[in-house]
C-alpha positions in Angstrom: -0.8 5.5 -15.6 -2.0 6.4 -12.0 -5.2 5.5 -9.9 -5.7 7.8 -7.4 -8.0 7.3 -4.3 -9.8 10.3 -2.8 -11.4 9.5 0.1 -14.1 13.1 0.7 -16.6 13.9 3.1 -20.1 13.1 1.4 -21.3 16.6 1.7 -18.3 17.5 -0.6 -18.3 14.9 -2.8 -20.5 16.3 -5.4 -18.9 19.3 -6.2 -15.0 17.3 -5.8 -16.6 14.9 -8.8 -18.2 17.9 -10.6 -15.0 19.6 -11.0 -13.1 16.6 -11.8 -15.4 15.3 -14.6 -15.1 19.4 -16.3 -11.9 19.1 -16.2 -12.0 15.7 -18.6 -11.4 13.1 -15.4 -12.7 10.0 -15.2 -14.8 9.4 -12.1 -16.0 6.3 -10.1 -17.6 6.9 -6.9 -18.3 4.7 -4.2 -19.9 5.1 -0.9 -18.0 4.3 2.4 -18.1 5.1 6.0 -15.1 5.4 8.5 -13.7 7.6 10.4 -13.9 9.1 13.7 -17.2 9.8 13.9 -18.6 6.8 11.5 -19.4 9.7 8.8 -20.6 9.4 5.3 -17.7 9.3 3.4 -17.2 9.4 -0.4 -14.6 7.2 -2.0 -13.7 8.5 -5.7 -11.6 6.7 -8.1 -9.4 8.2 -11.0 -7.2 6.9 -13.6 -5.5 9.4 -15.2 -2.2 9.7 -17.0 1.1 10.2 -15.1 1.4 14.2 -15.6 -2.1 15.3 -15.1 -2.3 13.6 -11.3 -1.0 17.2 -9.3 -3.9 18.6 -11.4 -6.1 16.0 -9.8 -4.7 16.9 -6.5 -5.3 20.3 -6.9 -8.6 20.2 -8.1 -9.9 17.9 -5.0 -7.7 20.1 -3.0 -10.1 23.0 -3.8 -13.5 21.8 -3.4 -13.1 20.0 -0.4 -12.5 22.2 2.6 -11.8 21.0 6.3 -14.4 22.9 8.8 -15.5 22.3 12.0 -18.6 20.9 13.8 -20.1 20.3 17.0 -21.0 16.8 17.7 -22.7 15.1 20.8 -20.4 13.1 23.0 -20.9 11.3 26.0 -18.4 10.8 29.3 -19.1 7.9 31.8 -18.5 8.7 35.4 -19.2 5.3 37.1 -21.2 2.8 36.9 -24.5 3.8 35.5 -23.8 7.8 35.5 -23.2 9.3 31.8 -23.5 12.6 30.7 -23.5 14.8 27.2 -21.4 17.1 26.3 -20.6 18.9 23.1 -17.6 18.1 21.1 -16.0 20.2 18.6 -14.5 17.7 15.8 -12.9 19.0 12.4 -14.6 17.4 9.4 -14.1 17.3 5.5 -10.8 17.8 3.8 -9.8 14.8 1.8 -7.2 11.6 2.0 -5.3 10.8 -1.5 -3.7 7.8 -2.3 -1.8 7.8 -6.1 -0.7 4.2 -6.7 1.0 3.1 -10.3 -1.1 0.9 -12.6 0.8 -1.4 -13.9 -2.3 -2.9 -16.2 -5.0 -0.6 -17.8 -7.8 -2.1 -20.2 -11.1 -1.2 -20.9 -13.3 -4.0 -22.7 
């Protein structure tokens, strides 16, 4: 048994756990924030059996695309002199983590 941790961008979250849950996964999600920019984040959890995790993978893989965005950012030129400028950041995408379970039991 495997638990793997997907960390998504929130604006991709719904369709990553959509997908999941057709294809007969299992599903906790969990809100979190991190990240260069302090983004909404989505943190899903899976259980899931040893031979369907690159299924898994594949699945998140697909519905959560990396893209890019402009952000506000500010530079500091001295003491009391700032100034704004825009940023171009690239968001989305998703971070897996598959870690063994050595104990599984639901009560």
């Amino acid at each position: 048994m495997k638990m793997i941790t997907a960390i998504v961008n929130k604006e991709d979250s719904g369709a990553v756990s959509s997908a999941l849950t057709k294809a007969g996964y299992r599903v906790t999600k969990l809100p979190t924030t991190g990240g260069f920019l302090l983004s909404g984040n989505v943190t899903l959890l899976i259980g899931t059996e040893d031979e369907k995790v690159d299924k898994a993978i594949e699945i998140i893989s697909e519905h959560s695309k990396q893209r890019k965005e402009i952000v506000p950012s500010t530079a500091s030129y001295g003491i009391g002199v700032t100034t704004a400028y825009p940023l171009e950041v690239t968001v989305g995408g998703a971070t897996i983590f598959v870690t063994n379970v050595e104990r599984f039991e639901k009560v």
